[in-house]
C-alpha positions as CSV (number, residue, x, y, z in Angstrom):
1,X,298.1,168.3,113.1
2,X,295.3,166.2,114.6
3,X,296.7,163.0,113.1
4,X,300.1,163.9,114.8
5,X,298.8,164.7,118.2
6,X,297.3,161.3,118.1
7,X,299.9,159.5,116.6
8,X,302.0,161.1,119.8
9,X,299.9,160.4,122.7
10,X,299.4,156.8,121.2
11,X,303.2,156.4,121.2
12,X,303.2,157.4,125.0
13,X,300.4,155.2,126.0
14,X,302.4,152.5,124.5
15,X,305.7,153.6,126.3
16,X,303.8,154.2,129.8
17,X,302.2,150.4,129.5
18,X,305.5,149.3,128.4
19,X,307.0,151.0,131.9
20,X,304.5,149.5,134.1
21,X,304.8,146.0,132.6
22,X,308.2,146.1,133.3
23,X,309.3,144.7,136.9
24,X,312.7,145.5,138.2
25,X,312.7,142.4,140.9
26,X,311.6,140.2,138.1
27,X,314.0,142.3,135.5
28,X,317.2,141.5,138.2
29,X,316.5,138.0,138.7
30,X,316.8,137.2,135.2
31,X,320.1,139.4,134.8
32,X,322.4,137.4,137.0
33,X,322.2,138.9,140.6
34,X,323.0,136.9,143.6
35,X,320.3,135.7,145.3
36,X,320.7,134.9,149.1
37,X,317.9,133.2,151.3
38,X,314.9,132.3,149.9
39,X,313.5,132.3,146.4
40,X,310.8,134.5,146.7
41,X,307.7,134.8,144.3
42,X,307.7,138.5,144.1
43,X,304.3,139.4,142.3
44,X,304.6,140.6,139.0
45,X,302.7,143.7,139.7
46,X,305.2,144.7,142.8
47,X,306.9,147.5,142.9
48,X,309.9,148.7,144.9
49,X,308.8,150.5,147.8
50,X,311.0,154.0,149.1
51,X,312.8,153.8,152.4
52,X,310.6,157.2,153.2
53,X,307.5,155.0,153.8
54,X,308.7,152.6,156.2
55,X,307.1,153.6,159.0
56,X,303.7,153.7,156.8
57,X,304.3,150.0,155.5
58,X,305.2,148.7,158.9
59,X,301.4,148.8,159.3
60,X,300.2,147.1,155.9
61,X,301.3,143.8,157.3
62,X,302.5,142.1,154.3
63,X,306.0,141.6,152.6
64,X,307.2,144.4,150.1
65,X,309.9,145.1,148.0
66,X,313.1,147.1,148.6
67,X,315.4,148.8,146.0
68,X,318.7,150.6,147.1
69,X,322.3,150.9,147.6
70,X,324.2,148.9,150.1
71,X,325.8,151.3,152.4
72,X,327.9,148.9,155.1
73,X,328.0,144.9,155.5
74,X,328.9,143.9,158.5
75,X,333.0,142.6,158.4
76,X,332.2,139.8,160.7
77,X,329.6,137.4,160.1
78,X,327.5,139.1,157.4
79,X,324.7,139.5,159.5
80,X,323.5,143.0,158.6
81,X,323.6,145.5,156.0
82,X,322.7,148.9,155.6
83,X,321.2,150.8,152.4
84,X,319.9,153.8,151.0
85,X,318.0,155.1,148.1
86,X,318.2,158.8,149.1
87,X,314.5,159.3,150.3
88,X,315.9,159.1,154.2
89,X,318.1,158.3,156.5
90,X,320.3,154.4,155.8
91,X,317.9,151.4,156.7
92,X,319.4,147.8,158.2
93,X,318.6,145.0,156.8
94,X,318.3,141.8,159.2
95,X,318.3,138.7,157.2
96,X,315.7,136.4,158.4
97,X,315.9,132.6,158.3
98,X,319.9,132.2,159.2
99,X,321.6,133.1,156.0
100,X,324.1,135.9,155.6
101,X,325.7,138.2,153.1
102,X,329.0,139.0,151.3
103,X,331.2,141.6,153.6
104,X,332.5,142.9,149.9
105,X,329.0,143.5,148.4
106,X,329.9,147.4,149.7
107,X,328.3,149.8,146.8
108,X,326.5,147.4,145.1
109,X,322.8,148.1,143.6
110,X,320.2,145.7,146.3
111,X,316.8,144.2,146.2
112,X,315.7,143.1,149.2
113,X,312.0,141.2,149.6
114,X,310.5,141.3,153.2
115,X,308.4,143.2,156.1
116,X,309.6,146.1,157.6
117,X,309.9,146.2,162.1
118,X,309.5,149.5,163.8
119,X,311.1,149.6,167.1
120,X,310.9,152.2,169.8
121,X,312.6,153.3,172.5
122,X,312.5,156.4,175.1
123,X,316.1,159.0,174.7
124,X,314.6,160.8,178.0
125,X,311.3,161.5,179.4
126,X,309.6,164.4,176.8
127,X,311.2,162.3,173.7
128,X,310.7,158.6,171.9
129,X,313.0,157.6,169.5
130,X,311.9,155.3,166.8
131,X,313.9,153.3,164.0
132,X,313.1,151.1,161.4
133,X,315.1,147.9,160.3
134,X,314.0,145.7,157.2
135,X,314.0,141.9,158.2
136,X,314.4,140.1,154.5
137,X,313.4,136.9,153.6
138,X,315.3,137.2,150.5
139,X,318.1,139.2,149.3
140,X,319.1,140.2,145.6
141,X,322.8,142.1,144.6
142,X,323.7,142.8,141.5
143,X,326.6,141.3,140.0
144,X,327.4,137.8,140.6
145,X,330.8,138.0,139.8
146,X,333.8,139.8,142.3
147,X,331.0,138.5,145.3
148,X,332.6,136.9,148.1
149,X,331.1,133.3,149.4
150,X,328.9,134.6,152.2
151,X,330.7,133.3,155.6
152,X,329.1,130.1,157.6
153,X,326.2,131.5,159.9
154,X,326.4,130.8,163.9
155,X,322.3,130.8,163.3
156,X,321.1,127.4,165.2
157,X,317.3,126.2,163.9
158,X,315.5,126.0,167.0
159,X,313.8,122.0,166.4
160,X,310.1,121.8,166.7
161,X,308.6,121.2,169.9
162,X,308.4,117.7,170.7
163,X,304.7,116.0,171.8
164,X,305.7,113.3,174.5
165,X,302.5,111.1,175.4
166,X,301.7,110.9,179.0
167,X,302.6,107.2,180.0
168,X,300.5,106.2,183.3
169,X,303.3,105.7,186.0
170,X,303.1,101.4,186.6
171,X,300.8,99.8,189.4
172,X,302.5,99.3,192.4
173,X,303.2,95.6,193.6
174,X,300.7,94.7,195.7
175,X,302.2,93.2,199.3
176,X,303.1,89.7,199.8
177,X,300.3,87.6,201.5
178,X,301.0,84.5,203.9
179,X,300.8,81.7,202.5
180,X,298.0,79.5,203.9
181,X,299.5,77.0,206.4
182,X,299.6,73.6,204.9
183,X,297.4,70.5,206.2
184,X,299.3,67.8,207.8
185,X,300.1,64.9,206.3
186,X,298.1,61.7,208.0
187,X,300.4,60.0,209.4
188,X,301.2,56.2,208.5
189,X,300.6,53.6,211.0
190,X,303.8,52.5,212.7
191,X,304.4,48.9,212.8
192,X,305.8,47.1,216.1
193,X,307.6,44.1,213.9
194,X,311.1,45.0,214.1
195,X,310.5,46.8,217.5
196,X,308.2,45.1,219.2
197,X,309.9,42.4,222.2
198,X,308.7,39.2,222.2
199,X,307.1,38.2,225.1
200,X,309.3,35.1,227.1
201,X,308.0,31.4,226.5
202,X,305.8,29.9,229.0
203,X,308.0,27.6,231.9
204,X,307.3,23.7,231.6
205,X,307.8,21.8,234.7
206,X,309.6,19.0,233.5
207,X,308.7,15.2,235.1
208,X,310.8,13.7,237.3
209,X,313.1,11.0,236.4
């Protein structure tokens, strides 16, 4: 009897580490889901965190795991979805980082790898209202075949800031100076050859004859 209690709760330790070695994320991404966005490097150890405890991971400020079913894609761009996994109330999920997602993905099993964002907002002065959208760096469905190419995003990178160096605006021209007023040439001595008159001869009496 002792032997086969033993043998028993051996056989269960062995199942229970067998379940908690096993990782769904890494389980799907080895049985031929679509993977949109990034490839994320989902730790081994993760595991899929309930819709119920949104609010709670909101404030653990790190990415976790999503597991559910996709409720609604939306028809026109693919720029939302929402799921459920029956612990609340559908969540959307934003992708993040300007991809998008098959419209015909409708009812499909999700994995979705990101940080939950809790907004609030006032319905009227005694009440707040408060939802919670998944923003997903990456985003896993199951069964790659049937899955429609996910339509072209309108998402626009925003380029990096550019650093323009400070150029120091030119000198201005400094203003024209006189020039210094030339010395005179000396002047040449004229000569009085060709101009000068030559002066009559002297008169001669001549002798008488």
């Amino acid at each position: 009897m002792r032997s086969s209690l033993t043998m028993s709760v051996l056989t269960g330790c062995v199942l229970l580490a067998g379940c908690a070695a096993q990782n769904p994320w890494w389980e799907a991404s080895r049985s031929g889901w679509a993977l949109y966005g990034m490839n994320a490097q989902v730790p081994r150890k993760a595991k899929p965190v309930p819709l119920s405890l949104m609010l709670e991971v909101a404030t653990w400020n790190q990415p976790v795991y999503i597991e559910a079913w996709i409720d609604s894609v939306d028809d026109g761009e693919g720029a939302w979805m929402t799921v459920s996994d029956g612990t609340s109330p559908p969540v959307m999920v934003l992708p993040n980082g300007g991809f998008t997602l098959p419209r015909n993905a409708r009812g499909r099993r999700v994995m979705a790898w990101g940080r939950p964002m809790v907004a609030t907002g006032s319905v009227d002065d005694a009440r707040i209202s408060t939802s919670v959208d998944f923003v997903a760096d990456t985003v896993m469905i199951q069964g790659y075949y049937g899955l429609e190419a996910p339509p072209e995003s309108s998402f626009v990178p925003i380029p990096p800031p550019q650093i323009i160096e400070e150029v120091a605006p030119p000198a201005a021209p400094e203003p024209p100076t006189d020039p210094e007023p030339a010395e005179p040439a000396p002047a040449e001595p004229q000569t009085d050859d060709a101009t000068e008159e030559l002066a009559p001869p002297p008169i001669v009496d001549l002798p008488e004859r």
